[in-house]
N, C-alpha and C positions, 0 to 999 in steps of 0.2 A: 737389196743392199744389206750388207752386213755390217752393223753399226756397232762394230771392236776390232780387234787386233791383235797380234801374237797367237797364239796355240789356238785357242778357243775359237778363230776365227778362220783360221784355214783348214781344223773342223767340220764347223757348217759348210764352209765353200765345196770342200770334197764330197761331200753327200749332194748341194746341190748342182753340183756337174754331173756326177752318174746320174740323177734324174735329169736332167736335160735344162737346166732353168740357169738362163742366164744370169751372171753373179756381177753386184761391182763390190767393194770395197773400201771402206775408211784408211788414210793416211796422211798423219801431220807435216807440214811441211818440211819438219828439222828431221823427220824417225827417218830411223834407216830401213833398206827392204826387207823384209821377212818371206816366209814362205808362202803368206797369206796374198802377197803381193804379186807372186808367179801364179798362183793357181787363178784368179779371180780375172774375169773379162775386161775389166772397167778399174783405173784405183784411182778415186775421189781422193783429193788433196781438201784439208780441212785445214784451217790458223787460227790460231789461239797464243791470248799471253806462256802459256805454258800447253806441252802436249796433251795432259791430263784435262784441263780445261776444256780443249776443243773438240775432247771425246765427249765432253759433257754438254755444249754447245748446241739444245733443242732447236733453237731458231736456226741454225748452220744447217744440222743434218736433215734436219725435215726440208728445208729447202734445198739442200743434195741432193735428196731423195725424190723430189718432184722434177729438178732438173734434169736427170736423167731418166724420168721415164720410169721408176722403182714401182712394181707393183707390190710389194711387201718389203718389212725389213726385220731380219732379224738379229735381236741384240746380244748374244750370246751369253756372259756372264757380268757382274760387277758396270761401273761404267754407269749408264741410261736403264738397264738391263729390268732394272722393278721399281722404274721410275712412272708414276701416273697421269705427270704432265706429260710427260715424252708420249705415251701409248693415248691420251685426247687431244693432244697436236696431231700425230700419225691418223687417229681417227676422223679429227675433222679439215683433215688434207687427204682422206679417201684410202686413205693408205693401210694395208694389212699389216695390224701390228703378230710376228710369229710368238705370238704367249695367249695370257688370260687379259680380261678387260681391264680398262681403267680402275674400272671399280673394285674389282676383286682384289688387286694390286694394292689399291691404296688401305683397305679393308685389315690385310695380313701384315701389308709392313707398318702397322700400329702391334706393337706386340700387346699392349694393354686391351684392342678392341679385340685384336684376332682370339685373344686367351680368352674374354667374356665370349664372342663368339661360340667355340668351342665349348666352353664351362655350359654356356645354357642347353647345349644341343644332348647333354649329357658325356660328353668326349671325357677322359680322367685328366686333369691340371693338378698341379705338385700344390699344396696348401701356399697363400700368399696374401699378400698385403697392398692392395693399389692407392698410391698418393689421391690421385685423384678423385676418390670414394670420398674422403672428408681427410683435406690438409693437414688442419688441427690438430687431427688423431693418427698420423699416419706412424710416427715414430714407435707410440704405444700398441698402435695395431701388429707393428714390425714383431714387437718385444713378442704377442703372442701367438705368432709362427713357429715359433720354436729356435732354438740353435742347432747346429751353424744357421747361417742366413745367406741367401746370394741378393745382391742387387742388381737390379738392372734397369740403365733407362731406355725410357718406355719406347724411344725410336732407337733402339741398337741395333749394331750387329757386329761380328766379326771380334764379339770378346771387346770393344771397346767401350772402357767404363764401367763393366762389370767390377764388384767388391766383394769376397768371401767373409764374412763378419761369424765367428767365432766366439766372442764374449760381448757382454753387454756393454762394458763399457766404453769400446770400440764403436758400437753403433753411430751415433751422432754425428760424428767425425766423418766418418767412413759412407753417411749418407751424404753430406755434405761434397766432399771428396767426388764420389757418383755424381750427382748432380753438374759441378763444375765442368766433368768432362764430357759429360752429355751434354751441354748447353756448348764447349769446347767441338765436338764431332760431329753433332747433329745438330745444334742451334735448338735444340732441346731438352730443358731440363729435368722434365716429368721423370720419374720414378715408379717402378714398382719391386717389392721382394718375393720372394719364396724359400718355401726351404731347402737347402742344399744339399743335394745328395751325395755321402761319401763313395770315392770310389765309383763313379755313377758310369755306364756305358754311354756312348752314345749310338744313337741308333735312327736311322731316318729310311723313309719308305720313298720311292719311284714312283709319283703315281701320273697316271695320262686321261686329260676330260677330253672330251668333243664339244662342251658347251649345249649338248642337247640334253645333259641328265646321265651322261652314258659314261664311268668310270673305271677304270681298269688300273691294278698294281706291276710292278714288274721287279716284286719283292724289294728285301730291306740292304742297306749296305750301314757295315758298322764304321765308325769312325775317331772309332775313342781315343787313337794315337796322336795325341795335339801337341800343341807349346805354346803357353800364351793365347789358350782360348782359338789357335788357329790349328784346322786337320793338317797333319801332312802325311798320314799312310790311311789309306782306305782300302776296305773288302768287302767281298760279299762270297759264300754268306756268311751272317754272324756266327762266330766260333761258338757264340755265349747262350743261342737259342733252340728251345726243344721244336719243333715240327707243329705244335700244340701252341707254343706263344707266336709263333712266325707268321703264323696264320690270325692270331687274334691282332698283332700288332699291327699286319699289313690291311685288315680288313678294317680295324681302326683309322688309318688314315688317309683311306680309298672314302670311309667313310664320312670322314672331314670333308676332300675333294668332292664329294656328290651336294654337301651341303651347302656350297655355296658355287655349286652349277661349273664348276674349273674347265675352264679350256685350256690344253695344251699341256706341257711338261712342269710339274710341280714336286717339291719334295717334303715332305711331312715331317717333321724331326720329332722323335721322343728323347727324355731323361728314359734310361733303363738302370733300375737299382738291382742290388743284391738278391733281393727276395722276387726277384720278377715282375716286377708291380712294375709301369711306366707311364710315362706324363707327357703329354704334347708341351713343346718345347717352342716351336715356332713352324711357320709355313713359310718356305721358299718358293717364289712364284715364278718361277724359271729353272733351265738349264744346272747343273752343278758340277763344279770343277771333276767331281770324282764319277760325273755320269757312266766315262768307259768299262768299268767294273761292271754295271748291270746289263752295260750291252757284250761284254763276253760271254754270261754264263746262262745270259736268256737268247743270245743269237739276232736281238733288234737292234736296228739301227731307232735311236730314239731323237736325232736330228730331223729325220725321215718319215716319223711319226708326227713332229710337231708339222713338216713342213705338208703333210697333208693334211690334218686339224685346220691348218692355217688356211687350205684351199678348198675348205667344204668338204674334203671326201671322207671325215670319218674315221674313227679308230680301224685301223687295219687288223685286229685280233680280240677272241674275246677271251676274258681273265683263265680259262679252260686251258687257252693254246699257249699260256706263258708259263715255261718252265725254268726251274734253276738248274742249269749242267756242269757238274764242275766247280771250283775253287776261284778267283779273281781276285789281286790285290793290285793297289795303283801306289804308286811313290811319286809325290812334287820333289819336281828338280830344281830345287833354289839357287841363286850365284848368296852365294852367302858366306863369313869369315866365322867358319868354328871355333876360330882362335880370340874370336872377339862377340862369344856367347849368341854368335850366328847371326850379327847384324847383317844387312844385306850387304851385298861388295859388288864394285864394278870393276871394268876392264875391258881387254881384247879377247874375242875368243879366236885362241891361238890354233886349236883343232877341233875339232867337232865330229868324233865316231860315236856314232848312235846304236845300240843296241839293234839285232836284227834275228828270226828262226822261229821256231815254231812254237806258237802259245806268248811269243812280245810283241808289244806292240806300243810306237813310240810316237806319243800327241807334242807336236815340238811347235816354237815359234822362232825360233834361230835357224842362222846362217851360220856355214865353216868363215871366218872372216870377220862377223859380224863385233857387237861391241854391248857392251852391256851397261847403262847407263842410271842415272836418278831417276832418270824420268817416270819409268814405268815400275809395277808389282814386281820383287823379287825373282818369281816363279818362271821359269824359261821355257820348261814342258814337264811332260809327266814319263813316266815309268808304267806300264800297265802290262801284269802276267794272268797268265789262264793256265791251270791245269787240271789233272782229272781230281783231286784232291788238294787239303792245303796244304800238306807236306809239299808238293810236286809245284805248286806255286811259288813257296818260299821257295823253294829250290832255284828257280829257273830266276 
């Protein structure tokens, strides 16, 4: 069972039909068809007060899941996706969850435990300040990090509630501020800072466990084209690295994955500064939007990788047989109004020609026909080019 919908999930579905394994699929009762809906054996109707809801619906899908006979499910991205009750329901209904354990899951998405994590095993962390070290002192602790300063609360993601604080007299406010939306997003107020790196790359590593000890990279994809703390152009490989950090950075975060035993597809994210120096950022315990980049220029299907993980067999390659060939850049295709600083927008999609030739390739969730609505992410599908270089990618 594949417990998502739109791009991401007709995705998974495609991989697991050329392996042979029979698919069902998530579907709210109001959504319209998607692509995900034609490729998949089975489509589970799910209800909820709002569509979003009944993708979040543990008690619904795990008894989806058993109702039809599901011997695994994988969650694709966002949604349930590094959710830890989701993966100890799945567990103690027998059920293969396609990721890393409970455990590990709940471990990384504390960014406060995953950072101590890391910081003890010797991994590099950007200088910082944790609330929860001592309350009392946490403002004055902030003060000597240094300036600029970033905030973050301690259960983020996705850039919400993050503060760049600049001058000191800003600080207070601007904690406060943080706090609000964190408690607003995540129903948690906790805090921590570090220091903000000007101009910083971003940079996150591919890596794949089997849960026996056994770890392997499939190198880094850069992602430092955001807005609003959100990617929207991703590549690999990084323009910005010599052959000498590529290798330290990746072996870095293969080396996080071994330290807490990773099963399945994970993504290691660093700050990358100016001077080369970089800092674990956070650990992604699943799937990521910009996966198809790694799998153009190393040739792996890394659905296909998880969904053996998931079945006992094992990493299929070892860190030797995984090459980079080639340039790979991805574009998210958002319905969004330029003319209104890119808020998201809805409507009809009146025609729908997709990109198509050699070196594209187009991860969609749309229909010609279809309609695009509140209910779901922005994002309708991606853009993903391959060429022998980056010139030849930008090109294409």
């Amino acid at each position: 069972l594949v417990a998502n919908r739109g791009e991401i999930a007709a995705r998974v579905l495609r991989t697991a039909r050329v392996k042979g394994i029979k698919t069902a699929v998530l579907r709210h009762s109001s959504e319209q068809e998607g692509p995900a809906h034609l490729i998949a054996d089975e489509v589970v109707t799910i209800e909820g007060s709002t569509p979003v809801a009944a993708y979040l619906d543990i008690a619904q899908i795990v008894e989806a899941a058993q109702r039809i006979g599901a011997d695994a499910v994988h969650p694709g991205y966002g949604f349930l996706s590094e959710n830890a009750a989701f993966v100890a329901a799945l567990e103690k209904a027998g059920i293969t969850f396609v990721g890393p354990t409970s455990e590990v899951i709940d471990l990384m998405g504390d960014k406060i435990r995953a950072r101590a994590f890391v910081e003890e095993r010797g991994f590099p962390v950007a200088p910082s300040a944790i609330e929860d070290d001592d309350p009392a002192t946490f403002v004055e602790r902030s003060r000597t990090v240094g300036y600029p300063l970033l905030i973050k609360p301690s259960a983020g993601g996705g850039g919400k509630g993050m503060r760049v604080v600049r001058e000191d007299g800003a600080l207070e406010a601007e904690i406060d501020t943080a706090r609000r939306e964190g408690e607003r997003y995540f129903g948690d107020g906790r805090l921590f800072v570090e220091r903000y790196i000007e101009r910083p790359r971003h940079i996150e590593v591919q890596v794949m466990g089997d849960g026996q000890g056994n770890v392997v990279h499939f190198w880094e994809r850069e992602c430092s084209i955001q807005r609003r703390f959100q990617k929207i152009i991703e590549e690999t490989p990084s323009p910005a690295l010599t052959a000498e950090q590529r290798d330290e950075i990746c072996e870095t975060a293969a080396g996080i994955a071994r330290a807490v035993n990773y099963r399945g597809a994970g993504t290691v994210e660093f700050i990358y500064a100016q001077d080369g120096s970089f800092y674990f950022l956070e650990m992604n315990t699943r799937l990521q939007v910009e996966h198809p980049v790694t799998e153009m220029v190393t040739g792996f299907d890394l659905v296909a990788e998880q969904l053996r993980i998931a079945a006992g067999e094992g990493l299929s390659a070892a860190q030797a047989d995984i090459a980079q060939n080639g340039h790979s850049i991805e574009l998210r295709i958002c319905a969004e109004d330029a003319t209104q600083d890119f808020r998201p927008a809805i409507g009809d999609i009146l025609l729908l020609d997709e990109p198509r030739g050699e070196g594209v390739r187009v991860d969609s969730g749309i229909l010609d026909g279809g309609k695009v609505t509140t209910d779901f992410d922005p994002m309708l599908s991606k853009l993903i080019v391959h060429g022998r270089n980056r010139a030849e990618a930008i090109a294409r």
